[in-house]
C-alpha positions as CSV (number, residue, x, y, z in Angstrom):
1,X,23.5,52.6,27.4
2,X,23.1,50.6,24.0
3,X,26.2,48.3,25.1
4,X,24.6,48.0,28.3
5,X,20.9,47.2,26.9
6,X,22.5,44.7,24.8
7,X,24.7,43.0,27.0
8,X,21.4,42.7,29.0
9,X,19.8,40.8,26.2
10,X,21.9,38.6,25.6
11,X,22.7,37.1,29.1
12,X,18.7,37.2,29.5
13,X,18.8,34.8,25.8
14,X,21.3,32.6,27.2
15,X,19.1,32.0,30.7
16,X,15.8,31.0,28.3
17,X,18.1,28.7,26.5
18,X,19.3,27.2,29.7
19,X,15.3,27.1,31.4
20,X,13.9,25.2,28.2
21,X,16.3,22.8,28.0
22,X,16.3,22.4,32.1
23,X,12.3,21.9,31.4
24,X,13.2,19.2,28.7
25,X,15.4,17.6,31.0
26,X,13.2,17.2,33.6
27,X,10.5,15.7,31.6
28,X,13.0,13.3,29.7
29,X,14.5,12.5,33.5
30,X,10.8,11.6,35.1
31,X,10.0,9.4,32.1
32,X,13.4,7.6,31.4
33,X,16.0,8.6,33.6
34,X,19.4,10.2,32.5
35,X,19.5,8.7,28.9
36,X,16.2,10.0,28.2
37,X,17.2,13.5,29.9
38,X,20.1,13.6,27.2
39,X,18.2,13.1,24.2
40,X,15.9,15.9,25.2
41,X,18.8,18.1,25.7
42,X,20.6,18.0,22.8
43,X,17.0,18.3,21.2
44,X,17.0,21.3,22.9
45,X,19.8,22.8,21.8
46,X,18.8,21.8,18.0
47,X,16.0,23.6,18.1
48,X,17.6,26.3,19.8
49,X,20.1,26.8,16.9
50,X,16.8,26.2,14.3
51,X,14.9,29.1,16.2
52,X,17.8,31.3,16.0
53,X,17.9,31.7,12.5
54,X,14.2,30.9,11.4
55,X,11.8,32.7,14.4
56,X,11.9,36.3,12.3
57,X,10.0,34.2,9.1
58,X,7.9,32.7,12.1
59,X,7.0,35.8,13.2
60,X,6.6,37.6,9.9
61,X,4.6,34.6,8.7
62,X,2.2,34.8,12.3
63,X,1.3,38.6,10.9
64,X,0.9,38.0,7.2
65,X,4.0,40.1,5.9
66,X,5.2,40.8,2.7
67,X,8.6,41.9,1.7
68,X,8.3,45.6,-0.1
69,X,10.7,45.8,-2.6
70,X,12.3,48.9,-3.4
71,X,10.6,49.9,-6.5
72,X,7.5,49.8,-4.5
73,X,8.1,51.9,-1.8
74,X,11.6,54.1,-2.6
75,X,11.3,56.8,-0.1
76,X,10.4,55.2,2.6
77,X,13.4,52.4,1.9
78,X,15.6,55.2,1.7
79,X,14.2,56.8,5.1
80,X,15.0,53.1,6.6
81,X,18.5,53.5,5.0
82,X,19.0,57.4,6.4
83,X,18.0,56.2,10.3
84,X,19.5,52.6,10.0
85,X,23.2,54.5,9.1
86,X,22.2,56.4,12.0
87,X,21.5,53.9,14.5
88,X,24.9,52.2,13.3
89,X,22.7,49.0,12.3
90,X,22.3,47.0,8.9
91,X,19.3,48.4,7.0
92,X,16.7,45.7,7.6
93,X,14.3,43.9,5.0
94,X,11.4,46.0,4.7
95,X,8.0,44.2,5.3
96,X,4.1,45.0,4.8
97,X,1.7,43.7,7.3
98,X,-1.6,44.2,5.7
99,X,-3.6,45.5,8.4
100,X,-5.6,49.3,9.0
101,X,-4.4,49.1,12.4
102,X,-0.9,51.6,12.7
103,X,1.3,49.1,13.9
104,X,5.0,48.4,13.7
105,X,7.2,45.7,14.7
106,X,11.2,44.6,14.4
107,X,12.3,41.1,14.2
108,X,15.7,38.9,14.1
109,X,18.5,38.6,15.6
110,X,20.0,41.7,15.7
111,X,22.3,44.5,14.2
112,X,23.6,42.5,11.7
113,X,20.2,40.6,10.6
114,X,17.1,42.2,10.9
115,X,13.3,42.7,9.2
116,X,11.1,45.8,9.9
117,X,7.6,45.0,9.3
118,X,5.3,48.1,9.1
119,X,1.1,48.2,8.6
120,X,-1.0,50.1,5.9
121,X,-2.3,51.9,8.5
122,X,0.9,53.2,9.8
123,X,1.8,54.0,6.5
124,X,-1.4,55.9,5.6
125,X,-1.9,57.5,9.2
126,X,1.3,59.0,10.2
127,X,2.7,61.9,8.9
128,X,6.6,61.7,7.5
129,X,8.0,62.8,10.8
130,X,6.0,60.4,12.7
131,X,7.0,57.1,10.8
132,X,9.9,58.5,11.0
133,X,9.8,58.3,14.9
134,X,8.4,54.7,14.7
135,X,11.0,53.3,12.5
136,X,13.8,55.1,14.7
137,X,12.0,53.5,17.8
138,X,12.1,49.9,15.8
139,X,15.7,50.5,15.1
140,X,16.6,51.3,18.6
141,X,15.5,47.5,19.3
142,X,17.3,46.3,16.9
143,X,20.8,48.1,18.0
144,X,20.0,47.0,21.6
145,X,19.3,43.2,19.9
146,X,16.4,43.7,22.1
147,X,14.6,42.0,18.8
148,X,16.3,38.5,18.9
149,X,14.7,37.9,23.0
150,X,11.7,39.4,22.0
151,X,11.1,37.1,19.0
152,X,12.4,34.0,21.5
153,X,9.8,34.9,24.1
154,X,6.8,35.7,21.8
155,X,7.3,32.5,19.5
156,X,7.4,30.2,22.7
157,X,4.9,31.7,24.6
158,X,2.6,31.6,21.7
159,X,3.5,28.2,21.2
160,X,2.4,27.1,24.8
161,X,-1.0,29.3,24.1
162,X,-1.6,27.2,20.8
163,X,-0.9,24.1,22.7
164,X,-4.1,24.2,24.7
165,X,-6.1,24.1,21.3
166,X,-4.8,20.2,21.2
167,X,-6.8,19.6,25.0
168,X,-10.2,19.5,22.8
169,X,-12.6,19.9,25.9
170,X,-9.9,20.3,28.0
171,X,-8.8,23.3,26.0
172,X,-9.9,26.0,28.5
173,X,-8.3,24.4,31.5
174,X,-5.5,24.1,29.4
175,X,-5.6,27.6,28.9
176,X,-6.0,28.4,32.1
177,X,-3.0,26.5,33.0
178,X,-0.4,27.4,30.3
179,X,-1.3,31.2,29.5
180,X,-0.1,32.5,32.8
181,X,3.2,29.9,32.3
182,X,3.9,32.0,29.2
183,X,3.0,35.5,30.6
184,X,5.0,34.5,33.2
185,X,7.9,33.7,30.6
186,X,7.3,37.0,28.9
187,X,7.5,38.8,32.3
188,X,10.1,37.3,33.4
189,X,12.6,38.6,30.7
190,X,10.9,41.5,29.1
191,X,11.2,44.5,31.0
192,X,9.1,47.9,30.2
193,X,12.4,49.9,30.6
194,X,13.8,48.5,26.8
195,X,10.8,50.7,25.6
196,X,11.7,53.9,27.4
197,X,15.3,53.5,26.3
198,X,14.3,52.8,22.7
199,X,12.3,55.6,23.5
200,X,15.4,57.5,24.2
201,X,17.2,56.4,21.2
202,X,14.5,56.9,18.9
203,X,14.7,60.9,20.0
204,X,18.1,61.0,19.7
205,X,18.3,59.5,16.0
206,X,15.3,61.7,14.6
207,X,17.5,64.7,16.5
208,X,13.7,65.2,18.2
209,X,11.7,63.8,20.4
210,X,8.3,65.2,19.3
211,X,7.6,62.6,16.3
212,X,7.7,59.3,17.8
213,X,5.7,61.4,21.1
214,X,2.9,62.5,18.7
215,X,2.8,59.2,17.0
216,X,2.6,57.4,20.1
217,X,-0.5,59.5,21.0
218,X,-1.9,58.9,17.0
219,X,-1.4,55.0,17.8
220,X,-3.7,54.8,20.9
221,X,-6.2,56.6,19.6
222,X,-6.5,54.5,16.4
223,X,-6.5,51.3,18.8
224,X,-9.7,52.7,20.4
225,X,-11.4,53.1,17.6
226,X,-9.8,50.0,14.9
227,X,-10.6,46.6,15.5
228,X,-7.2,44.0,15.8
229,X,-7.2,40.3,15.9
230,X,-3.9,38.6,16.7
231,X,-2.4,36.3,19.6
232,X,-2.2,38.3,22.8
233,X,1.1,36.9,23.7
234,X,2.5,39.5,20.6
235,X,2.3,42.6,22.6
236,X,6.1,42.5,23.5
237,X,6.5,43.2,19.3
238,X,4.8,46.3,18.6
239,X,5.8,49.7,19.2
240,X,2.5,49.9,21.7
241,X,0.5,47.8,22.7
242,X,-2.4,47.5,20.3
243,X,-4.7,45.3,22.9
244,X,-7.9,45.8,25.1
245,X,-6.2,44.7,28.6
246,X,-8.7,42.6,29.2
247,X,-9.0,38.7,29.4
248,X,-6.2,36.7,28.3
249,X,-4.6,39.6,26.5
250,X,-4.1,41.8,30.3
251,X,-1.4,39.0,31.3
252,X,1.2,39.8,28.5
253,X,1.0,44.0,28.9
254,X,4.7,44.6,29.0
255,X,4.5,48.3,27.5
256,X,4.7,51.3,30.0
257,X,1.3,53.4,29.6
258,X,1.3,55.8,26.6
259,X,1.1,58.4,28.5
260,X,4.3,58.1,30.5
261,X,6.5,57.4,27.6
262,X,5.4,60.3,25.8
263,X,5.9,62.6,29.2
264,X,9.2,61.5,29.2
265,X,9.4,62.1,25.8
266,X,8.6,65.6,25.9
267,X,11.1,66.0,29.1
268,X,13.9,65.2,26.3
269,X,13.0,68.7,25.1
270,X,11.3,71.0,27.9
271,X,10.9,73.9,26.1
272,X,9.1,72.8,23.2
273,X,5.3,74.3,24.9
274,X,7.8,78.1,24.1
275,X,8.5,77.0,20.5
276,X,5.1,76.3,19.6
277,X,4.0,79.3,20.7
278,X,7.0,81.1,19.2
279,X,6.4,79.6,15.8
280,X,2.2,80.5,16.2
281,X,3.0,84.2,16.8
């Protein structure tokens, strides 16, 4: 399944390389013809090769992360260590994202290069077999190099939401214009099943499926009652989605509901109801 979910990601990386620069070849064709359609090209494929080593600062950078170093934060480096060895992946750079929210995100470009960025609140709210089950869900992106398409996506559709600000009073038709063209964009290549497979992974790695299940259920209920400001077209990054699905923000929902990733969750282990009562008695 990893193989599979990887190979997956990268054809899907190579067909948004191939649509932006068969956008910038149509726009460089309609205003000069074919040596105007070149140029755009191969500045295409320039920035392509920029983006593909610099989008996990831009990202990082768009939520305010930190690096932690180790001296800071020892246990829960060497928790990212344990489950990284695990996953068969390269322990990623370790990131704070100052924030009360419980949120988590991986970025890069995959196995081999790779940041994990993780809130205060996470840090503070979820109990060690719970963060546990967030990071192993993070990590499962990153051995699926679900994380490099995921950063691609997010950076360009936030890109074409930021790009109605420069419309002035024209901004909200602007809006209206280019934020289903990026939902559209995230749609088209994220798919809700890489969270029920990382889902899947994360169980398997924490050798339970119960953690990243009750942390799942911790995370909603903090998003009900803790206020968080970012770009909508983020959602595909965090380990739920931390949005009211409402306005602009309902076009880029790519995560199942909670509730269904955390029944399947449970169906990883159906006799758990008989082991809590076991261990009550």
């Amino acid at each position: 399944m990893p193989r599979f979910a990887a190979a997956r990601n990268v054809v899907k990386a190579w067909i948004l390389l191939v649509g932006v620069c068969g956008a910038l070849a149509f726009v460089g064709w309609m205003f000069d013809g074919v040596r105007l359609l070149s140029i755009f090209v191969f500045c295409g494929l320039l920035i392509a090769v920029g983006a593909y080593w610099s989008f996990d600062r831009v990202v990082l950078g768009m939520v305010r992360a930190r690096e932690i170093p180790i001296a800071e934060a020892p246990l829960l480096h060497s928790t990212v260590e344990r489950l990284a060895a695990r996953a068969g992946v390269v322990k990623p750079r370790l990131y704070l994202i100052p924030d009360g929210m419980p949120l988590a995100l991986a970025t890069g470009r995959g196995p081999a290069y790779s940041a994990l960025a993780l809130s205060s609140g996470v840090l503070s709210a979820c109990p060690p077999a719970e963060l546990e089950g967030v990071i192993a869900h993070e990590l499962a992106h990153v051995k699926h190099r679900d994380v490099a398409l995921q950063t691609a996506v997010v950076v360009l559709s936030t890109s074409l939401i930021e790009l109605s600000r420069i419309g002035g009073w024209l901004e909200r038709a602007l809006l209206f214009v280019l934020g289903p063209i990026a939902a559209a964009c995230v749609h088209l290549l994220l798919s809700p099943k890489r969270e029920f497979e990382a889902d899947w992974r994360a169980a398997e790695l924490c050798e339970s499926p119960h953690g990243l299940a009750d942390a799942l259920v911790r995370l909603e209920q903090a998003a009900e009652l803790v206020e968080f400001k970012a770009s909508p077209a983020t959602e595909p990054l965090w380990t739920f989605n931390p949005f009211l699905e409402e306005g602009l923000a309902a076009l880029f929902v790519t995560h199942p509901p909670i509730e269904d990733r955390v029944r399947r969750l449970r169906a990883l282990d159906p006799e758990w109801r008989d082991k809590l009562r076991s261990a009550a008695a």
